[in-house]
C-alpha positions in Angstrom: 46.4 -1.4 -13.0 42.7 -1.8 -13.4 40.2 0.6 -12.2 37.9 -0.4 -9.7 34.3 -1.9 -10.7 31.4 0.8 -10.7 27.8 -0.9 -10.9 25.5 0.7 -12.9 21.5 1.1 -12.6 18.9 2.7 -14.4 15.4 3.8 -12.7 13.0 5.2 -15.3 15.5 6.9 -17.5 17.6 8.0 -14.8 20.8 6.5 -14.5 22.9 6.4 -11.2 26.0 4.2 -10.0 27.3 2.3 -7.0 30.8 3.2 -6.3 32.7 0.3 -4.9 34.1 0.3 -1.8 37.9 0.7 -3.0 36.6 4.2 -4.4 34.3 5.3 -0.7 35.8 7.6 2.1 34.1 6.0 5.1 33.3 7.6 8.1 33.8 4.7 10.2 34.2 1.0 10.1 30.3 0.2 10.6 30.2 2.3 7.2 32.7 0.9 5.7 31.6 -3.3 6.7 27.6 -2.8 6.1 28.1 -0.6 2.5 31.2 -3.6 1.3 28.4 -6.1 2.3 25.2 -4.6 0.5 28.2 -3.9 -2.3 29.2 -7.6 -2.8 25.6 -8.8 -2.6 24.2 -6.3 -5.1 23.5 -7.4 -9.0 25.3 -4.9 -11.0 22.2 -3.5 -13.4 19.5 -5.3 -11.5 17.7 -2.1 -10.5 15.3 -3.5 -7.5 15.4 -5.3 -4.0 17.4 -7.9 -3.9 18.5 -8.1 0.1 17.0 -9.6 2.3 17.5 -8.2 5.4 15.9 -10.9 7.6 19.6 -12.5 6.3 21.7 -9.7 8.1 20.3 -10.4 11.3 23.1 -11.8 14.7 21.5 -14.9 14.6 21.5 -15.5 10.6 24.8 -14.0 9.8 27.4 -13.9 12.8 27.6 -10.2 12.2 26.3 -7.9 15.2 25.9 -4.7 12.8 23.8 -2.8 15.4 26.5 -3.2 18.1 29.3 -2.5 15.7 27.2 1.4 14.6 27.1 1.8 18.6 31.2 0.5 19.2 31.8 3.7 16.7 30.6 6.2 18.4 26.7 6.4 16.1 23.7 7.5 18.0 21.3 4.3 16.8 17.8 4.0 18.4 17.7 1.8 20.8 14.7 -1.0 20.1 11.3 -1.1 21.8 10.9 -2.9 24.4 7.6 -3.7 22.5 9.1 -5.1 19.6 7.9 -8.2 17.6 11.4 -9.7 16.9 14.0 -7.2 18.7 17.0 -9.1 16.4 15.2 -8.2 13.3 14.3 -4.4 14.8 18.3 -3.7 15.8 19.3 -5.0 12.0 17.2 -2.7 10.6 17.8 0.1 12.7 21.0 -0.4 11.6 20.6 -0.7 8.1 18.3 2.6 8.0 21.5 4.3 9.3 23.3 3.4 6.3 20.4 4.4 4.4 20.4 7.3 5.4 24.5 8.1 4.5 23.6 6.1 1.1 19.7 6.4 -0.1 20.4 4.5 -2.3 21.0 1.6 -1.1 17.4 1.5 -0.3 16.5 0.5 -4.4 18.5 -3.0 -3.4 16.9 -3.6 0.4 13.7 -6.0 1.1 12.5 -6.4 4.5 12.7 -3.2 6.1 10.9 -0.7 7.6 12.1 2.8 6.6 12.1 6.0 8.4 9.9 8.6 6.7 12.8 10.9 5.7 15.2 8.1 4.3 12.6 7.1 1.7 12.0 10.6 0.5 15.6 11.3 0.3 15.7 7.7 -2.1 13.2 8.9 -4.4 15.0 12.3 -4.7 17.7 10.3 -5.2 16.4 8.1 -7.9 14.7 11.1 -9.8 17.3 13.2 -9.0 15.1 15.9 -8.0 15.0 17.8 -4.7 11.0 17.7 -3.7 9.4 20.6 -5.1 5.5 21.6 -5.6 5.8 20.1 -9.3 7.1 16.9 -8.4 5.7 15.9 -5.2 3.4 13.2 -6.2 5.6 11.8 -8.8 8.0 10.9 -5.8 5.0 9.5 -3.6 4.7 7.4 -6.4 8.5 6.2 -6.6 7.9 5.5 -3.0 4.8 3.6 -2.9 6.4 1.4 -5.7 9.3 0.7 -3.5 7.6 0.1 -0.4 4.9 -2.4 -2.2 8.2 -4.5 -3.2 10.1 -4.2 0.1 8.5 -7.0 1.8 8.2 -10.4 0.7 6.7 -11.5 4.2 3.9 -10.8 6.3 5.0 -8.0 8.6 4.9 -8.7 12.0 2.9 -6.3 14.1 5.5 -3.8 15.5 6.6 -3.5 11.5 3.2 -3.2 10.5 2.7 -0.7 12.9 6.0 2.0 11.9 5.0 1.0 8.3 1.7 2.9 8.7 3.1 5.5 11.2 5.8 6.2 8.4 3.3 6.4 4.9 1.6 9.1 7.0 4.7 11.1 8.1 5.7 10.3 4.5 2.9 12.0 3.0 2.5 15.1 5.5 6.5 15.7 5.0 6.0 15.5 1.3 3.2 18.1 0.8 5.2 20.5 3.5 8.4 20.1 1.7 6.2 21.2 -1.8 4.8 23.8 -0.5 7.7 25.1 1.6 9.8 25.6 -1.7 7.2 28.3 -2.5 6.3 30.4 0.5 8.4 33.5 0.2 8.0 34.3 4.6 6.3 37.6 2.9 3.0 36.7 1.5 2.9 33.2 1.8 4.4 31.5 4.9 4.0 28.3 6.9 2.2 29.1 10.3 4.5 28.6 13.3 2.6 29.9 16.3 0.8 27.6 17.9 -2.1 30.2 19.0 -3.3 29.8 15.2 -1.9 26.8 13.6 -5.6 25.1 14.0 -6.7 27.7 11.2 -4.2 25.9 8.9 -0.8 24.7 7.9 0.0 27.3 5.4 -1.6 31.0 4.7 -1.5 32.9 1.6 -2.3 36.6 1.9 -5.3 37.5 -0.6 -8.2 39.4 -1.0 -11.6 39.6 0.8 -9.7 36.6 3.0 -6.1 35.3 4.1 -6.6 31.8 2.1 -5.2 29.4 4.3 -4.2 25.6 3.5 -4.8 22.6 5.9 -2.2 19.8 4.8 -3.1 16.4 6.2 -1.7 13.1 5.7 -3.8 10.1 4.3 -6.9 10.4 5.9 -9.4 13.4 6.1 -11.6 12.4 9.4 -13.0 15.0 11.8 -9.3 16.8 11.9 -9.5 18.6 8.7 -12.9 20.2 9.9 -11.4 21.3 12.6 -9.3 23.5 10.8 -12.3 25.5 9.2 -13.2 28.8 11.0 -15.0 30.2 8.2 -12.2 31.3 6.9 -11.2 30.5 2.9 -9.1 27.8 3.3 -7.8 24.5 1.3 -7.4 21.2 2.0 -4.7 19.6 0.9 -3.8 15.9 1.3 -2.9 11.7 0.1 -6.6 10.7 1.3 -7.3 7.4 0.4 -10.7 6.5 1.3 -12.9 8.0 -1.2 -15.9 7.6 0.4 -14.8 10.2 2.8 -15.8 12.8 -0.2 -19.2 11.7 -1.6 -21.6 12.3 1.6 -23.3 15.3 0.8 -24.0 16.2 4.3 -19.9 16.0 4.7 -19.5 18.3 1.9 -22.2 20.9 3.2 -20.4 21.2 6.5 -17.2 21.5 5.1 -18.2 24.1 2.7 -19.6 26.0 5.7 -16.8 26.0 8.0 -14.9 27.8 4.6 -13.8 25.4 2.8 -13.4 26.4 -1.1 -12.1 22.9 -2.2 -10.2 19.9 -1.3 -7.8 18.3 -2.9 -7.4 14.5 -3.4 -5.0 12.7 -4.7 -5.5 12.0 -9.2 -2.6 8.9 -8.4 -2.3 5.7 -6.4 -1.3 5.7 -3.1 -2.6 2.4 -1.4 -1.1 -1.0 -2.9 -5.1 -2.0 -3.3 -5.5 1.5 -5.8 -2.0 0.4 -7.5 -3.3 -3.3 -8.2 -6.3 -1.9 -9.8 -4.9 1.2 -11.7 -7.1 3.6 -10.2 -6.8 6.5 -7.1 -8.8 7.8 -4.9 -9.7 11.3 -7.2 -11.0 8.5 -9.8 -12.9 6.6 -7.3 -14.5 10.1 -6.1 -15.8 11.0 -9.4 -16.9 7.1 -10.3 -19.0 7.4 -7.6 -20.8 10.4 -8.1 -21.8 9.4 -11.5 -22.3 6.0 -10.8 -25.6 7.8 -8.2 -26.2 10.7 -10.7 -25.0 13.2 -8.3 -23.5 16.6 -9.1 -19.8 17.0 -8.6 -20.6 20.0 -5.7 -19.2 23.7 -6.4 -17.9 26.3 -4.2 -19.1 29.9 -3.0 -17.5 31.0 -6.2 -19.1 28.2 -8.2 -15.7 26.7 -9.4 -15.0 22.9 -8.6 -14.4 21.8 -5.2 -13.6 18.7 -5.4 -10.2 18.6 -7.2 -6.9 16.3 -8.5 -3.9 17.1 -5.9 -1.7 17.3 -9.5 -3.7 20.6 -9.8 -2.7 22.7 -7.2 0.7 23.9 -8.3 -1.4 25.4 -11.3 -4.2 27.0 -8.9 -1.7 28.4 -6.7 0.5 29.9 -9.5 -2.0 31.9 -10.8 -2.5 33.6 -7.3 1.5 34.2 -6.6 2.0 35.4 -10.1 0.2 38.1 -8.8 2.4 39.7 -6.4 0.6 43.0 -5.1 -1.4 41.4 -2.7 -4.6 44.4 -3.7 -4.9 42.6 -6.7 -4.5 38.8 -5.6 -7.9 38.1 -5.2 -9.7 34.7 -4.1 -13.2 35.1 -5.2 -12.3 33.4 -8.5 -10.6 30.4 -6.9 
């Protein structure tokens, strides 16, 4: 008696495997019907998208695979009533529901929006890495290049609309989940009350100031001033619009509402940065030379303007230090 089939992949070095559907424990039929159909269709060793899910649809296939998740008992969302194509939106509701069981499956799927935490579980997946403070932008990475090949059509507007609701909830979940590995609720916590959240997302106790990080998402904008009190405090984020860091007057007022640096991101994260091999901390520093300006300082005349990769280095050499009357910010 022969074994049954495995399918083998290989992402970047990593190498992972499809069991086959004679060798699952489903939970339930739905389980069971979608992951033997996404099995079949599958190249074994062709390591990218490769189905369509504009295919899997009532109308296109015969197979209701929304109705069949709700028949077994599954909790789907239900469509909006909004929605561009509501037999496209209930497919891939569905199919984000298998995700979700099998991330995976996501390396094969083309024509799908994806929930924020399904794509980061993927790239864990694919790296096979739990996110962590050193690895963070290595999986933004694995996700933009799976998201720039999921679709091979023009979105239509509801997609377009959860695909850029998603790449921010992507990001901000990202740089929470890196940062969250290090806190240690002692000395360096994530801010839960809501009566001082607006300082920032994260403090770190030091000395002369608590120095407090404000994570945002993919754009800067008037939000991340209004985290500055003139306290110390970070910024932290995927920005993508460079130009959002070369106004002087910009700089000035974030530097006096306490800012000691911000960081930006030294790696692509808009399909526009990817085509032409650059990011947004490159763009930054093109432009300042480009206009013979001076990359500005802060109060302790160290850089503020700085790649995101850094910060796991920056922040190490403050927690090394672990009594508190010696972890000073002055040099930071």
């Amino acid at each position: 008696m022969t074994s049954p089939k495995l399918k083998s992949f290989e992402f970047e070095g990593s190498k992972f495997q499809l069991l086959s559907p004679e060798q699952m424990k489903f939970k339930n039929k739905f389980y069971s019907d979608l992951y033997s159909k996404f099995y079949d269709e599958i190249v074994d060793g062709n390591c990218f998208p490769q189905i369509n899910c504009d295919n899997l649809t009532f109308d296109q296939s015969g197979n209701d695979y929304y109705e069949l998740g709700i028949d077994e008992g599954i909790k789907l969302q239900m469509p909006s009533s909004k929605s561009s194509n509501a037999q496209r939106e209930k497919v891939q509701i569905a199919i984000q529901e298998l995700c979700r069981e099998y991330p995976l499956l996501v390396t094969f799927i083309q024509n799908c929006r994806l929930k924020a935490d399904i794509a980061i579980k993927h790239a864990e997946s694919l790296i096979q890495q739990e996110c962590n403070i050193n690895n963070f932008i290595k999986l933004k990475q694995v996700i933009g290049q799976f998201n720039k090949l999921n679709w091979n059509r023009e979105m239509d507007k509801s997609e377009t609309q959860a695909s850029v609701s998603n790449l921010g909830t992507i990001s901000e979940n990202l740089l929470n989940l890196a940062f969250g590995k290090i806190t240690d609720e002692k000395s360096f916590f994530k801010v839960t009350s809501s009566r001082v959240n607006s300082y920032g997302d994260f403090v770190l106790m030091c000395l002369p100031n608590n120095l407090w990080l404000s994570v945002k998402s993919n754009f800067a904008r008037e939000r991340l001033l209004a985290s500055g009190y003139s306290n110390d405090i970070l910024a932290v984020g995927f920005f993508e619009d460079y130009k959002e860091f070369t106004s002087q007057v910009r700089i000035r007022n974030m530097q006096r509402a306490g800012f000691l640096c911000i960081y930006i991101p030294d790696v692509a994260v808009t399909v526009e940065q990817n085509n032409s091999n650059t990011n947004t901390y490159e763009q930054t520093l093109e432009h300042y030379k480009k206009n013979k300006f001076k990359l500005p300082l802060n109060i302790n005349g160290t850089d503020f303007i700085r790649p995101l990769s850094n910060i796991s280095s920056d922040l190490e050499k403050l927690l090394n230090e672990k009594n508190i009357e010696r972890r000073l910010s002055v040099d930071f």
